[in-house]
C-alpha positions as CSV (number, residue, x, y, z in Angstrom):
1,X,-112.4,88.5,148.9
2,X,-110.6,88.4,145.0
3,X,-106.6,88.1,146.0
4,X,-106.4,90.7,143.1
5,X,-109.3,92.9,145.1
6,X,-106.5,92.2,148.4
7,X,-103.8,94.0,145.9
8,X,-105.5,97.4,146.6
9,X,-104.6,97.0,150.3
10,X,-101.2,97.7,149.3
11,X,-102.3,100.4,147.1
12,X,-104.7,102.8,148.3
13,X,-102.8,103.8,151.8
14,X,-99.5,104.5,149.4
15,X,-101.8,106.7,147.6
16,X,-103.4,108.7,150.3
17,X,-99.5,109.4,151.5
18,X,-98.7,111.2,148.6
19,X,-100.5,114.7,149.5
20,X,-98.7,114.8,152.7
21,X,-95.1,114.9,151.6
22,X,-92.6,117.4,149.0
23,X,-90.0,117.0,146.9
24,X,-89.3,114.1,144.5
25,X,-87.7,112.4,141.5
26,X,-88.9,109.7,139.1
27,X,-88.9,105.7,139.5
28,X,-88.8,102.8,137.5
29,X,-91.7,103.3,135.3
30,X,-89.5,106.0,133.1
31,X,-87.0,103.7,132.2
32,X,-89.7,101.3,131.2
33,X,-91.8,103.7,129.0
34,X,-88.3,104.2,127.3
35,X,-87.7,100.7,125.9
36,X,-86.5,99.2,129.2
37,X,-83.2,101.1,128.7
38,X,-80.4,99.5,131.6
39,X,-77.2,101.3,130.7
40,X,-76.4,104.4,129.4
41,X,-79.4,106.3,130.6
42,X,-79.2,107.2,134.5
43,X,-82.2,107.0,136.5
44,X,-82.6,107.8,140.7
45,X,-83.2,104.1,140.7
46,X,-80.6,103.3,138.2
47,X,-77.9,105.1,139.2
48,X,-74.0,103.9,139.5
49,X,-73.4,103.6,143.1
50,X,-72.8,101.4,146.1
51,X,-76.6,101.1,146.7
52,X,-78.3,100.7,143.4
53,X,-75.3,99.0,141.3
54,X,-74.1,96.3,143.8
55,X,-76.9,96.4,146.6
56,X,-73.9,97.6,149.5
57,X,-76.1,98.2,152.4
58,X,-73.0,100.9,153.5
59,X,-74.5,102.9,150.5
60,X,-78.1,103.2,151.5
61,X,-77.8,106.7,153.4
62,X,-75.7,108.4,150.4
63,X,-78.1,107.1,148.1
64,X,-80.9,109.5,148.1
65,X,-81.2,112.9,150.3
66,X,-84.0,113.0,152.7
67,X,-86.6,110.5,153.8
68,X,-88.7,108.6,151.1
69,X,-92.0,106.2,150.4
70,X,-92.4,104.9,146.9
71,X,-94.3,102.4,144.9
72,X,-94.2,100.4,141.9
73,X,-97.5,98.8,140.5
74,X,-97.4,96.6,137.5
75,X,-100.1,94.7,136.0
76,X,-99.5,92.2,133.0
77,X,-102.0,91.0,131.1
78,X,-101.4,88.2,128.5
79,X,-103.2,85.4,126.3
80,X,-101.6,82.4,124.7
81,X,-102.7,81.1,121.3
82,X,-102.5,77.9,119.8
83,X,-101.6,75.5,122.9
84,X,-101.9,72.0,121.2
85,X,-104.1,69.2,122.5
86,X,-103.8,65.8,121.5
87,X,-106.9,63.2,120.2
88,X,-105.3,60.2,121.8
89,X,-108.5,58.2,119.8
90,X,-107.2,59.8,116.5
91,X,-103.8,60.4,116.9
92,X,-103.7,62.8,113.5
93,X,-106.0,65.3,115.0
94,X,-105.1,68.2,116.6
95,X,-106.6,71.0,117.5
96,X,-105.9,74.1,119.6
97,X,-107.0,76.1,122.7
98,X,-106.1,79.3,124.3
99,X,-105.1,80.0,128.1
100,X,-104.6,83.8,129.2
101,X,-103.6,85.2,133.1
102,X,-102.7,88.1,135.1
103,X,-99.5,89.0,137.1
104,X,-99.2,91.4,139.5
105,X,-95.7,93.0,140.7
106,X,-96.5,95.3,143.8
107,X,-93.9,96.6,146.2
108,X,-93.9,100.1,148.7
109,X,-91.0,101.2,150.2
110,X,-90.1,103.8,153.1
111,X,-86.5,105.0,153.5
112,X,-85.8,107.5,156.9
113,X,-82.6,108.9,156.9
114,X,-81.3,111.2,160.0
115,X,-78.6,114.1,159.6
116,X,-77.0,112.4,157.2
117,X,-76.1,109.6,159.7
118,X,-78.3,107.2,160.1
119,X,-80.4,105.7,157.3
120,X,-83.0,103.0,157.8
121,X,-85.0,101.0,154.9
122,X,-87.7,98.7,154.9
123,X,-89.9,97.3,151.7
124,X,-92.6,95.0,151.6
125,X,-93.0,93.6,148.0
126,X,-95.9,91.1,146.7
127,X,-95.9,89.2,143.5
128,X,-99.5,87.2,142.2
129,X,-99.6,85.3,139.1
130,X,-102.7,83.2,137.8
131,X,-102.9,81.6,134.2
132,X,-106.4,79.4,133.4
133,X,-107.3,77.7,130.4
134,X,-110.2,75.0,130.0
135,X,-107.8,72.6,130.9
136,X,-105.8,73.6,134.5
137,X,-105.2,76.7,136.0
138,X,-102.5,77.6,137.9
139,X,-101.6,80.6,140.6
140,X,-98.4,81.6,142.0
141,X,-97.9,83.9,144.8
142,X,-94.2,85.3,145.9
143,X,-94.4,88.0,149.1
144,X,-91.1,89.5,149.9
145,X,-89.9,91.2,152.9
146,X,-86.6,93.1,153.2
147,X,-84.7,95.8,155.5
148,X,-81.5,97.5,155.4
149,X,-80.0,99.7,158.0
150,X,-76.9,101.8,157.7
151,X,-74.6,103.9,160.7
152,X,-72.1,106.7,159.3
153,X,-69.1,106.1,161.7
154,X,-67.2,109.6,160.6
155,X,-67.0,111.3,157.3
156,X,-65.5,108.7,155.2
157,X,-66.8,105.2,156.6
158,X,-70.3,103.7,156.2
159,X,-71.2,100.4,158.1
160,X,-74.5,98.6,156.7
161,X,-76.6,95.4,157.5
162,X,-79.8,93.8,155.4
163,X,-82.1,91.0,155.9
164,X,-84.2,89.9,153.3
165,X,-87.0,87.0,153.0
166,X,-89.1,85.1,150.2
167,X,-91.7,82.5,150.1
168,X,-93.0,81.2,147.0
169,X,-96.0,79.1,146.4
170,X,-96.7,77.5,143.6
171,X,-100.4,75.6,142.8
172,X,-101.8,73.6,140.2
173,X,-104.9,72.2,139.4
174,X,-106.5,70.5,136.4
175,X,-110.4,71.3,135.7
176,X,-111.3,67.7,135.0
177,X,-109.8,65.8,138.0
178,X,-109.2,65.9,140.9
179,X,-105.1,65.9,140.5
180,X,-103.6,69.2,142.3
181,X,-100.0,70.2,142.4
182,X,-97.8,72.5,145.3
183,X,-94.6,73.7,145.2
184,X,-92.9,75.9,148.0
185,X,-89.6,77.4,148.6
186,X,-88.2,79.5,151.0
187,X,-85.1,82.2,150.7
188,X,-83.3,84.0,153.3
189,X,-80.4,86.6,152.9
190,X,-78.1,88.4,155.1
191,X,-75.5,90.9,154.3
192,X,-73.0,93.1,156.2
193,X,-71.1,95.7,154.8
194,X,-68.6,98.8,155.1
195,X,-68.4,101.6,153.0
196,X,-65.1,103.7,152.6
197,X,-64.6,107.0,150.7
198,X,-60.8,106.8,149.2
199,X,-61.4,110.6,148.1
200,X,-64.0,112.8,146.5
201,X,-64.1,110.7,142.7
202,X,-63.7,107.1,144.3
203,X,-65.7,105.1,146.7
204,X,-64.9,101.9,147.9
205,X,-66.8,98.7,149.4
206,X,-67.2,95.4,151.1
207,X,-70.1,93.1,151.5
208,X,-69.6,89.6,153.6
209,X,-72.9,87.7,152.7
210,X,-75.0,84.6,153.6
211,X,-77.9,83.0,151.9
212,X,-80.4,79.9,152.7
213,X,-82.7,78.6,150.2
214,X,-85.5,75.7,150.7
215,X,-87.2,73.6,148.4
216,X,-90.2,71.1,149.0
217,X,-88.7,69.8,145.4
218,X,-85.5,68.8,146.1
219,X,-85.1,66.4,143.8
220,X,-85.2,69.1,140.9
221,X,-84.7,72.3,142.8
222,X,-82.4,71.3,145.8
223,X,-81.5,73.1,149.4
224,X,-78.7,74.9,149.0
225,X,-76.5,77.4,150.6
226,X,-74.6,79.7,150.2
227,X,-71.2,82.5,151.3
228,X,-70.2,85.3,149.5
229,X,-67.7,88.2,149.9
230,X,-67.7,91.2,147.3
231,X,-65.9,94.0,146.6
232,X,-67.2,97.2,144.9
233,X,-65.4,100.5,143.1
234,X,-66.5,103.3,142.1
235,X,-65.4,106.1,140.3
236,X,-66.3,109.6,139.0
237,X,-63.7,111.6,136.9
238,X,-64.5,115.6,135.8
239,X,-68.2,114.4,136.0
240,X,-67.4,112.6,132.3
241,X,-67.1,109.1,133.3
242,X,-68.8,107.0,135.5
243,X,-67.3,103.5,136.5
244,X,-69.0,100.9,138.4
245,X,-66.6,97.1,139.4
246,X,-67.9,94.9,141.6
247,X,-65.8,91.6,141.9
248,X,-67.5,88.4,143.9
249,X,-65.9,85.3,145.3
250,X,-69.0,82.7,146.3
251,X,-69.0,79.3,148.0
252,X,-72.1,76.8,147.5
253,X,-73.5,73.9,148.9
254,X,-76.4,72.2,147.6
255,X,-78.2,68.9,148.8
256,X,-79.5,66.7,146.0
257,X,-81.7,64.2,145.7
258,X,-82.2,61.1,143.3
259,X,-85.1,61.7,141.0
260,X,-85.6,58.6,140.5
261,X,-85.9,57.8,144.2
262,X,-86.6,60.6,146.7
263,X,-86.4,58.6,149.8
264,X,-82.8,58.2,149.4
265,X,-79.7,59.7,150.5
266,X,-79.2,63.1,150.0
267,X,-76.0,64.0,147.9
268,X,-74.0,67.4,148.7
269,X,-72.2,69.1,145.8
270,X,-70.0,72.5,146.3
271,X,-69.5,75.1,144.1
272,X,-66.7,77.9,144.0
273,X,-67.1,80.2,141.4
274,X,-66.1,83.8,140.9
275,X,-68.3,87.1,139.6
276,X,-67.4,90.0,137.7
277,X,-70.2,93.1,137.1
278,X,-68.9,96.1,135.3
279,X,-70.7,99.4,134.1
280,X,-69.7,102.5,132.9
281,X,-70.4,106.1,131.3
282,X,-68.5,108.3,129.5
283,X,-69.5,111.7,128.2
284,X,-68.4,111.9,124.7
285,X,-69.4,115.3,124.5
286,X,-72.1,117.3,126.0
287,X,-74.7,115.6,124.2
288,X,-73.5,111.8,123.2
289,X,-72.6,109.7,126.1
290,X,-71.6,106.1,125.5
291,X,-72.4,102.8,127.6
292,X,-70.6,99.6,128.6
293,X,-71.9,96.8,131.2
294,X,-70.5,93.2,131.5
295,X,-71.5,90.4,134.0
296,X,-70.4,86.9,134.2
297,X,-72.1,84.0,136.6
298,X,-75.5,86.0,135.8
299,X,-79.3,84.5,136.3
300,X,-81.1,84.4,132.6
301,X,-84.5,83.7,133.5
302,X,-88.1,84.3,131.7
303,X,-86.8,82.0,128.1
304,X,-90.1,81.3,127.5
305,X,-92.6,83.5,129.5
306,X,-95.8,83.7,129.6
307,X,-95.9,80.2,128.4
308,X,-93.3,78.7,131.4
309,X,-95.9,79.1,134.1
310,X,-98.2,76.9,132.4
311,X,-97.0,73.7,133.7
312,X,-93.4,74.7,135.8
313,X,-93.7,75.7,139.8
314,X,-90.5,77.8,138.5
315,X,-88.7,79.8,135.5
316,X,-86.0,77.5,133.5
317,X,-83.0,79.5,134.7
318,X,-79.3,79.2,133.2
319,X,-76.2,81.3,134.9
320,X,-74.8,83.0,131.7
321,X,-72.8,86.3,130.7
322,X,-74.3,89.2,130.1
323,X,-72.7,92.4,127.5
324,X,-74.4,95.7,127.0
325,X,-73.4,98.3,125.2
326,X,-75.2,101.7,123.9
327,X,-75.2,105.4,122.6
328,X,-78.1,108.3,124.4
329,X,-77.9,111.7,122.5
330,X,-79.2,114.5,123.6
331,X,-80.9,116.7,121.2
332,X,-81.4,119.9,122.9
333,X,-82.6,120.1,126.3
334,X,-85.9,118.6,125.7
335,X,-85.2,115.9,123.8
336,X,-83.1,112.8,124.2
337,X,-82.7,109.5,122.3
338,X,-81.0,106.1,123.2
339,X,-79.8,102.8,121.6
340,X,-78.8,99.9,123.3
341,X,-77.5,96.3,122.6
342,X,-77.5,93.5,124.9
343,X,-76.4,90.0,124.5
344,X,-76.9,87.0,127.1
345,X,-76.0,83.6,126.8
346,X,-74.7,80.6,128.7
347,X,-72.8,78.0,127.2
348,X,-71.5,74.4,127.6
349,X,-68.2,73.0,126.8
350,X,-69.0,69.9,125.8
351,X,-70.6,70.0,122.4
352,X,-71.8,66.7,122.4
353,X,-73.6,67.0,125.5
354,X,-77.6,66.5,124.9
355,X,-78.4,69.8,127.0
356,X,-77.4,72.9,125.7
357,X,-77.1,76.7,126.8
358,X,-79.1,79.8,125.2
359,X,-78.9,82.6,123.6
360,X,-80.7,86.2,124.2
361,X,-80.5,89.0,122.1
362,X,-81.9,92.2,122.4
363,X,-82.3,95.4,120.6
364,X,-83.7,98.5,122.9
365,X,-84.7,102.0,121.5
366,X,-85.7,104.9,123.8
367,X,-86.7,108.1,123.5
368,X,-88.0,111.1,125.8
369,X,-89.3,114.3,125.5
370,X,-89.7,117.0,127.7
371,X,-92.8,119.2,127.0
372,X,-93.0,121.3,129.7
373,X,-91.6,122.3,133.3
374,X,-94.7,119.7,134.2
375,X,-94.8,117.1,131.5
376,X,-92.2,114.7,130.2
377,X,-93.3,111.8,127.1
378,X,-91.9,108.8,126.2
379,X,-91.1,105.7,123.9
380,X,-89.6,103.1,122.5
381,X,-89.1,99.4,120.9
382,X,-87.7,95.9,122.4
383,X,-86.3,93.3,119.9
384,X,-85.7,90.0,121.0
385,X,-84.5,86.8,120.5
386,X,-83.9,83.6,122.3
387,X,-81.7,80.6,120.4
388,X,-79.6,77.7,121.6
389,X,-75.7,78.2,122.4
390,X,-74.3,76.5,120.5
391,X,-76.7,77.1,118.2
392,X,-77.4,73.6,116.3
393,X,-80.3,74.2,114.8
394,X,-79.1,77.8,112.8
395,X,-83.1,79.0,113.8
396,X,-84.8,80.8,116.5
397,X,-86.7,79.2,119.4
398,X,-88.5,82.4,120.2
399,X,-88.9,86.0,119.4
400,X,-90.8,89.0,120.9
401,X,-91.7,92.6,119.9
402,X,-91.9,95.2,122.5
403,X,-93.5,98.5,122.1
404,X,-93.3,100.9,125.0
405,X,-94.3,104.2,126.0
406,X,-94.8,106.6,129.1
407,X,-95.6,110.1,131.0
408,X,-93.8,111.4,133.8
409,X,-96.3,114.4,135.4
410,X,-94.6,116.5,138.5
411,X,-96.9,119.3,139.3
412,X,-95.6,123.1,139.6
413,X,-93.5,123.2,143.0
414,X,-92.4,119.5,143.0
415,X,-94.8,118.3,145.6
416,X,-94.6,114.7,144.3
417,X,-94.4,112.5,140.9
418,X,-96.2,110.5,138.9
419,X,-94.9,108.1,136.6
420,X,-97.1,105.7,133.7
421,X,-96.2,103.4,131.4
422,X,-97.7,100.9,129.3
423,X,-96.0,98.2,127.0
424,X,-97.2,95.7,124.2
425,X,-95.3,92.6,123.8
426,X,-96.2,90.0,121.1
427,X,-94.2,87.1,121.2
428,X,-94.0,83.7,119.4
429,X,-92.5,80.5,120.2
430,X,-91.7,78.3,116.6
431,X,-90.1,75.7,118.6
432,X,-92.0,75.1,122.0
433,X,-95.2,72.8,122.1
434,X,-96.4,74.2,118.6
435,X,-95.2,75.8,115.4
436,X,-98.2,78.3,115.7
437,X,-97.8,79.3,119.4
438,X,-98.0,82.8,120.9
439,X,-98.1,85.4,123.0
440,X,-99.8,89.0,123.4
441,X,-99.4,91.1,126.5
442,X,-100.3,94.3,127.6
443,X,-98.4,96.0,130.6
444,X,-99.2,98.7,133.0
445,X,-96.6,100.2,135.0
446,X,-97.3,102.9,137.5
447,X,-94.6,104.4,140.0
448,X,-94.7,107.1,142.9
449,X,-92.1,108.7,144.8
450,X,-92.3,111.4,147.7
451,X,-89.3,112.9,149.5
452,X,-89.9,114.3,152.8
């Protein structure tokens, strides 16, 4: 059996659920079919509390009322144009091929809470990515596993615990020869937590955390690990302003080895850094709300995706900032609009140094409509760049368009929800492999949600 055919496993039990349960709200695929808004737009998955800002295991009961199960189902679809190959015989010649592939983002989830006391979560999440060409192919496959449990102790303090687990292969294999490729790496993550409410507009949290990683590439990607303890904040005033702080002190050891000779002795490095992660919302009036997120220390990943899996086990990844701002208005009470501005970069202080940080910029439009009691529609556009920081060369390395849009159906008495989106990326790459090379994809996005 197809791994892809294996996907509907996963699938068609979450479907059959859905007629059993009641009430619900929407999931990710809104925010999606709305220009992948992030800031000022609030979403039940998106929301600025202990459990969906920071991750506070002490916030999983408060965050939702009642038991749930949801899903989200992506599929992306993409081709790459232009991929150069190389007459070694006639070193003037070139000519150009195509590769295209497939990735699937799965994941259900099924959160029981009890009398508002005890609240238990568990998610099982399955990522599968192929890419083919006439020349190799290439699949990745990235199953995740993660539970969280949370105690109320009285009616201001919240204890919480997770575990979480990753394995991700990687495998490649050229059509004409018998060379193959494997990469693997394993991640583990524990957390405990307390949750405090100060009063009625501020909560209050702490999360003491430990993480392993393991790499079969050590000598690029090295064993690391990794201590962390984080403190969270937040705050509702008059129901005008929302404000989410979550400051994080980390301690890292990795294990490296030479590249240039893996058999030798490993090398331990440690890293102490600090983390800052801020969002907030303010009602300007009662239709324009304005948006504000910062985070240093950040993961930028996905530079040059779809292309990246073609011959990496792994996304190039850079720790940068990240700044967000935006403006949603709210027309009447069908209609809403949204802008938003995000930068991204990471830099190096040494100028002269031969690597270099980058640079993302993005430009996100959304809008939604609501055209009946039953039937919500939406849009919206992604600009976005990617250049080098510093940016020597005054030119972009890549740039992609993103046209979104969306559904949301709840039928008449709120038994469940439905939620579709589909988004159209074309992207090119002026300065990676070949002037001419790039991208088209075509995303599907589905998401279900019962509360019972």
């Amino acid at each position: 059996m197809r791994r892809e055919n294996l996907l509907w496993l996963f699938v068609l039990p979450f479907l059959l659920s859905l007629f059993i349960y009641t009430y619900s709200y929407a999931t990710q695929s809104r925010l999606s079919g709305m220009g992948d808004l992030s800031i000022v737009v609030e979403d039940e998955s998106n929301m600025i509390n202990l459990w969906d800002f920071s991750g506070n295991p002490a916030g999983f009961l408060e965050d939702e009322k009642g038991s749930v199960i949801r899903g989200d189902f992506d599929w992306d679809s993409y081709r790459i144009r232009n991929l150069p190959e190389n007459d070694y015989a006639n070193p003037e010649s070139v000519s150009k091929y195509k590769a295209k592939g497939n990735l699937y983002h799965n994941w259900v989830s099924l959160g029981y809470r009890k009398d508002d006391v005890f609240a238990l979560g568990v998610e099982g999440n399955y990522n599968f990515r192929k890419t083919e060409s006439k020349h190799f192919r290439n699949e990745r496959t990235s199953p995740r596993m993660s539970i969280v449990l949370t105690q109320r102790q009285d009616s201001i303090t919240y204890y919480g615990a997770s575990m979480e687990y990753l394995e991700d292969k990687w495998d490649f294999r050229y059509t004409d020869s018998e060379y193959r490729d494997k990469a693997r790496f394993k991640d583990f993550k524990s957390e405990v937590a307390v949750a405090r409410k100060l009063s009625p507009e501020v909560n209050v949290g702490a999360v003491l955390g430990y993480n392993s990683f393991k790499s079969d590439r050590e000598t690029v990607i090295p064993n690391s690990y990794a201590i962390w303890l984080s403190g969270q904040t937040m705050v509702v005033i008059d129901d005008k302003l929302k404000l989410g702080l979550e400051t994080t002190i980390k301690f890292t050891k990795a294990d490296f080895k030479s590249p240039i000779d893996e058999y030798g002795d490993k090398e331990k490095e440690n890293y102490y850094y600090a983390l800052l992660k801020l969002r907030g919302i303010y009602e300007l009036t009662t239709k324009l709300n304005a948006g504000l997120f910062f985070s240093d220390n950040e993961p930028l990943v996905g530079f040059y995706y779809p292309v990246d899996g073609l011959f990496m086990p792994w996304s190039l990844e850079f720790k940068g900032r990240h700044f967000g701002t935006g403006c949603s208005y709210q027309f009447d009470e069908k209609l809403m609009v949204a802008l938003e501005y995000h930068l991204r970069d990471s830099s190096r202080p040494d100028i002269a140094s031969e690597i270099w940080g980058y640079k993302i910029t993005s430009l996100n439009l959304g809008a939604e409509d609501k055209l009946s009691d039953e039937w919500l529609i939406r849009g919206g556009f992604v600009r976005t760049e990617l250049r080098v920081n510093p940016d020597y060369f005054k030119h972009r390395l890549t740039w992609e368009n993103t046209f979104t849009s969306g559904f949301g159906y709840q039928p008449s008495g709120g038994k469940f929800i439905i939620e579709f989106s589909y988004r159209y990326a074309y992207k090119k790459f002026p300065e990676f492999l070949s002037d001419d090379l790039k991208s088209d994809r075509n995303i599907f996005g589905l998401s279900l949600k019962k509360v019972f």
